[in-house]
C-alpha positions, -999 to 999 in steps of 0.1 A, spaced: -582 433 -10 -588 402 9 -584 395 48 -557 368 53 -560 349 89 -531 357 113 -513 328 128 -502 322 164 -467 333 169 -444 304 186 -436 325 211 -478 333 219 -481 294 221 -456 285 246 -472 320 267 -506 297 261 -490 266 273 -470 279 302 -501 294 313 -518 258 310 -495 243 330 -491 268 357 -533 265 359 -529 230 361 -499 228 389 -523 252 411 -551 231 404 -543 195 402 -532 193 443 -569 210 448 -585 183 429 -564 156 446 -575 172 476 -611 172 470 -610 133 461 -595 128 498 -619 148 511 -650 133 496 -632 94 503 -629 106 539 -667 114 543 -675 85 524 -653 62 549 -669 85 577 -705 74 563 -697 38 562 -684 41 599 -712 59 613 -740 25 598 -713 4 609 -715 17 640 -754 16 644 -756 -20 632 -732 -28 662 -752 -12 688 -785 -25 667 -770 -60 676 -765 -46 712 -797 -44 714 -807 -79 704 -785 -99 727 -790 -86 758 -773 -56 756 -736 -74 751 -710 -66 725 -700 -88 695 -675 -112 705 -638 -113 688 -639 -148 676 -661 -176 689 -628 -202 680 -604 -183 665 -595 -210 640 -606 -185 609 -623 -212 598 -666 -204 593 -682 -220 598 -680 -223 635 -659 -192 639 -676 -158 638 -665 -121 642 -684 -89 648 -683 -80 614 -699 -113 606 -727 -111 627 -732 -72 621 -741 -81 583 -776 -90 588 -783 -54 602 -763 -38 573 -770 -62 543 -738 -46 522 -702 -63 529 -691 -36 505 -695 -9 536 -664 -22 552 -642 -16 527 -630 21 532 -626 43 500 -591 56 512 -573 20 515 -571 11 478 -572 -29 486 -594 -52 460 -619 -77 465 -594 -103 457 -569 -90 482 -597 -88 510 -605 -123 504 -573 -144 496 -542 -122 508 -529 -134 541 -558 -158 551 -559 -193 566 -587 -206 547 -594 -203 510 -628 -188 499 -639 -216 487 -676 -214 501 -698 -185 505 -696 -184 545 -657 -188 545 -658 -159 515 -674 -136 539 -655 -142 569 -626 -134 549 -640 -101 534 -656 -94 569 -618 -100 586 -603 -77 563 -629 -46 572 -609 -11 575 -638 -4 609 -612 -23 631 -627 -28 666 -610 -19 697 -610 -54 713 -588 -53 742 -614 -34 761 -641 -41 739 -639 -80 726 -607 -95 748 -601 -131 744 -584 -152 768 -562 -185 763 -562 -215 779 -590 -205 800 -612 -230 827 -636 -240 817 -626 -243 783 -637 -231 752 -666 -257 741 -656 -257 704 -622 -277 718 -604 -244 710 -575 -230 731 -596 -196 735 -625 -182 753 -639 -149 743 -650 -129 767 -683 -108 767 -688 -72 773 -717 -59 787 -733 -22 774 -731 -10 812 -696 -19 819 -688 17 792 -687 43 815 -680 68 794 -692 60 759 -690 91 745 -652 95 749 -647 58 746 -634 45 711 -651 14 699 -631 13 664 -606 34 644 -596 29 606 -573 -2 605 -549 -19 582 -538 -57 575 -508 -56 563 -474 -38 551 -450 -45 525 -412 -43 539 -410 -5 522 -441 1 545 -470 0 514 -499 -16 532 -515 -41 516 -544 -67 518 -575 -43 531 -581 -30 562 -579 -50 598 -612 -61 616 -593 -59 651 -565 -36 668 -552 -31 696 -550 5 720 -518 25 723 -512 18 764 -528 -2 790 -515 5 824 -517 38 845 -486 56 861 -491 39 893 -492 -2 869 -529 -7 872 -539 -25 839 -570 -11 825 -583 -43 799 -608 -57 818 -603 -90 839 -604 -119 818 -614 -150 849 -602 -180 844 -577 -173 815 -542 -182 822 -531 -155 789 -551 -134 766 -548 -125 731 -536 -94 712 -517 -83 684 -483 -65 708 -498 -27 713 -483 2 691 -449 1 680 -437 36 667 -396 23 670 -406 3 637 -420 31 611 -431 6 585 -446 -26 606 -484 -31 599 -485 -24 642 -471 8 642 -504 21 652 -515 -14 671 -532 -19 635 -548 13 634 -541 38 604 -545 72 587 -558 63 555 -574 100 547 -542 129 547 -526 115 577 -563 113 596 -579 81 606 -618 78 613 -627 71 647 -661 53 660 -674 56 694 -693 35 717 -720 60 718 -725 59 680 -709 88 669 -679 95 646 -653 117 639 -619 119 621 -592 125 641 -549 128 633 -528 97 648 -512 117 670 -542 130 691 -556 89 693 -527 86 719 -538 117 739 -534 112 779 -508 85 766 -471 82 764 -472 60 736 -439 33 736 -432 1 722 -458 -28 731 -472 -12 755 -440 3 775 -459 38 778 -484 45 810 -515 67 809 -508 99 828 -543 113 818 -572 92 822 -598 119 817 -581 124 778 -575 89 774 -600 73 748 -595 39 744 -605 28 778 -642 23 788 -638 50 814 
């Protein structure tokens, strides 16, 4: 009498397949999970040799931080940036580029730039502008306007340089945070990350203004402070953003890193439009160089 093979019942299949997808509900947010997490240490990696190249180059020029521009025409050359001149200590553009912020090449290079890449130098600039390790420059790399004497190149700017000994408190002193470039009126960001942003206040209760002096400047330049009234403009951080499960990676002046939520980068703050807020907290204030 011979054995015949017993089938799988319709109803045994769909148990199989309900099973399946129930595994796969569970499981799929985990794995989604686990990529954020590994693009978040990544992006913490590249932050942490970003960081040492930029005290490396401390180090080289008498112990003064990377300018913001040197024109700021965009145009290279003349015009430089820190994350120009940081490149010979890191030797890999590809480190600013932040594994969370899903921007090209392309988009890095072309998308919202003066200047066409049209030579290797001007290529770089552009890639180099749109680095997600966006530096704190108000305190760190302010630039005044129409400044005596004037800005050599013919430029109507003059950046200002800031000395290693002027950070008082490096260690609680944020030198640059995750940035972004640009937003798409439903609020999708787009073209890369931001090699500049600004803090989210700049005047204590009593109106002192922290930035530090800029002689000789009749203005300064910066991008109009955090703006949370307008949910979906590129500055609704000052330029800063969370690209790792609402967490942004934070660099300090000291060289260490960290990841932190947006809402604890405006401790000691009360964060308003353009810089309507005052700090009430200096001691949990981080953006300063106190």
């Amino acid at each position: 009498m011979c054995n015949r093979k017993r089938a799988f019942t319709l109803i045994e299949l769909l148990v199989v397949i309900a099973i399946i997808a129930i595994l796969a509900a569970i499981l799929f947010p985990v794995f989604a999970q686990a990529r954020a997490a590994a693009r978040k240490a990544s992006c913490l990696s590249n932050f942490k040799q970003t960081n040492l190249a930029s005290l490396m180059y401390i180090q080289d020029y008498d112990e003064a931080y990377a300018l913001w521009h040197h024109t700021s025409t965009y145009l290279s050359p003349p015009d430089e940036i820190p994350q120009t001149v940081w490149q010979p200590y890191i030797k890999n553009e590809q480190i600013y580029a932040c594994p969370g912020d899903p921007a090209g090449k392309r988009d890095r290079e072309t998308a919202g730039m003066p200047f066409p890449p049209n030579t290797e130098k001007q290529r770089a600039f552009n890639y180099a502008a749109k680095a997600d390790f966006g530096v704190n420059i108000q305190y760190y790399a302010p630039g005044g306007a129409s400044c005596t004497p004037p800005n050599p190149n013919g430029a109507n700017f003059m950046p200002i340089s800031i000395q290693q000994a002027q950070v008082q408190g490096p260690a609680q002193s944020i030198y640059a945070v995750d940035s972004i470039w640009d937003r798409s009126a439903s609020g999708t960001p787009t073209g890369g990350g931001n090699y500049a942003l600004d803090p989210p206040c700049r005047r204590l209760v009593d109106g002192t203004d922290t930035f530090p002096p800029k002689p000789g400047c009749a203005s300064f330049y910066w991008f109009g402070g955090w703006n949370p009234g307008s949910p979906n403009a590129w500055n609704v951080f000052g330029g800063s953003w969370p690209w790792h499960n609402e967490m942004a990676n934070v660099a300090f002046a000291d060289g260490h890193v960290k990841s932190y939520r947006m809402s604890a980068l405006t401790a000691g703050c009360d964060v308003q439009n353009g810089w309507g807020g005052r700090i009430f907290n200096r001691s949990l204030y981080m953006w300063d160089l106190d």
